[in-house]
C-alpha positions as CSV (number, residue, x, y, z in Angstrom):
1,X,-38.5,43.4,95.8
2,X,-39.0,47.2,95.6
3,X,-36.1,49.6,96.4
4,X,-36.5,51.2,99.7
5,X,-35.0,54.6,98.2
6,X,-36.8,54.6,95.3
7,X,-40.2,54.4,97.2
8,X,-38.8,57.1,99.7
9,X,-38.2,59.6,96.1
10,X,-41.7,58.7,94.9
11,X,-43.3,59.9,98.2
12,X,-40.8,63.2,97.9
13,X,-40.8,64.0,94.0
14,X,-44.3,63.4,93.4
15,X,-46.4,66.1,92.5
16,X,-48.6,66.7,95.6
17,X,-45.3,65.6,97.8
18,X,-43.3,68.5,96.2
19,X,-46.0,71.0,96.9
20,X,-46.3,69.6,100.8
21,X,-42.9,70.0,101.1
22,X,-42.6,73.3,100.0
23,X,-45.6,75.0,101.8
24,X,-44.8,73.4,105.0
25,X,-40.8,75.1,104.6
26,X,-42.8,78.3,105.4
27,X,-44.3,76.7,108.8
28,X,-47.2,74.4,110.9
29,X,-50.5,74.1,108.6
30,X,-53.5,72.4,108.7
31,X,-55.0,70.1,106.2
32,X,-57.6,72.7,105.2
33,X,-55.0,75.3,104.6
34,X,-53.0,72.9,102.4
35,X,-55.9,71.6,100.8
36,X,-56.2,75.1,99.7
37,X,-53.2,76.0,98.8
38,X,-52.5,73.1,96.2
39,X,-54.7,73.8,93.8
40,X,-56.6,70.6,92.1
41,X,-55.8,68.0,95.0
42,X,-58.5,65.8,96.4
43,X,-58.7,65.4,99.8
44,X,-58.0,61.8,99.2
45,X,-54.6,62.2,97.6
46,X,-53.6,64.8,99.8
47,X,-54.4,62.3,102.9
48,X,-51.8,59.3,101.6
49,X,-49.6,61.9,100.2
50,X,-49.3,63.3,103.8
51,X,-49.6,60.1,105.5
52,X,-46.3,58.8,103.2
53,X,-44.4,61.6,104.2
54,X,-45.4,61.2,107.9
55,X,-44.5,57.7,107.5
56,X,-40.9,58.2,106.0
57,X,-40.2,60.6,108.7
58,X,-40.4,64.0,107.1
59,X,-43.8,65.4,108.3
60,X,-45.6,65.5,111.7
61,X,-48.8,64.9,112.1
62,X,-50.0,66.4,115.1
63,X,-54.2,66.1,116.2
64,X,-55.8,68.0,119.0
65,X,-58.6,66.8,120.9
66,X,-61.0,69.4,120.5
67,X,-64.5,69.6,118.9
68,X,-64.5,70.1,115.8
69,X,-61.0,68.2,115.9
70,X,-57.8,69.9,113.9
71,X,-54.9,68.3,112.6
72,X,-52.0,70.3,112.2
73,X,-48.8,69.1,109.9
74,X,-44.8,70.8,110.3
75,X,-41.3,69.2,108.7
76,X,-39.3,67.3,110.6
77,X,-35.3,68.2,110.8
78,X,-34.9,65.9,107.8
79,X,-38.3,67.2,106.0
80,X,-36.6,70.5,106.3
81,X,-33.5,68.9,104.5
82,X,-35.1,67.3,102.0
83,X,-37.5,70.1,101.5
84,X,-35.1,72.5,101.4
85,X,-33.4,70.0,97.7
86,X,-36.6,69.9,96.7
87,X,-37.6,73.8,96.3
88,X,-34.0,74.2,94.9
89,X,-34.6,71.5,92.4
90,X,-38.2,73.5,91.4
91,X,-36.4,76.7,91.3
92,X,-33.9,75.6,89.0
93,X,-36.8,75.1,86.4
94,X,-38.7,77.8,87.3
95,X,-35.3,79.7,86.3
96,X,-34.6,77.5,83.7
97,X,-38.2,76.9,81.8
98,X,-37.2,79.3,79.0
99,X,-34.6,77.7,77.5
100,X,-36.5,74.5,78.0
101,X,-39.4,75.3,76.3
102,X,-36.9,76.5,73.5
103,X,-35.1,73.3,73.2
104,X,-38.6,72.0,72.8
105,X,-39.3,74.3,70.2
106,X,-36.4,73.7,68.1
107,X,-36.8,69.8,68.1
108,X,-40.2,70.2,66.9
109,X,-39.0,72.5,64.2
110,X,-36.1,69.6,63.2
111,X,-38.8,66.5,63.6
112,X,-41.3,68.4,61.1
């Protein structure tokens, strides 16, 4: 049977989950305004990226019934947690990408 916790990092660490996370730390958006701002999504995989996040607890989904209708997504208290590990986690390489594309380099340079 599949590990509970591994599915919950999968839904957390994946690409478009990180991105969700992180945009949402700055406040409520809609799907249209993170549809924009992650670049190269489709609406599909931004829909079940969402919906696992809404499903593990971290995200609320919230719809208003008006016309057109609007659905509006914010963290939870333990999206905030867990979003809050994941932006350190991408600022780390953010800091850090240098020296790893130097490594890189190097082990190239010895495999050649």
């Amino acid at each position: 049977s599949p590990c509970p916790s591994r599915e919950i990092l999968k839904h957390v660490c994946s690409r478009w989950g990180v991105l969700i996370l992180i945009a949402l730390r700055s406040g409520t958006h809609r799907f249209s305004e993170l549809r924009r701002k992650m670049d190269g999504v489709s609406e599909k995989m931004l829909a079940q990226s969402l919906h696992a996040l809404v499903e593990d607890g971290f995200v609320v989904r919230v719809q208003y019934p008006v016309v057109p209708p609007f659905v509006e997504y914010s963290l939870t208290d333990a999206g905030e947690e867990v979003a809050a590990k994941v932006a350190d986690l991408a600022d780390w390489i953010e800091v850090n990408t240098p020296e790893v594309i130097t490594r890189r380099a190097e082990l190239a340079e010895q495999e050649a």
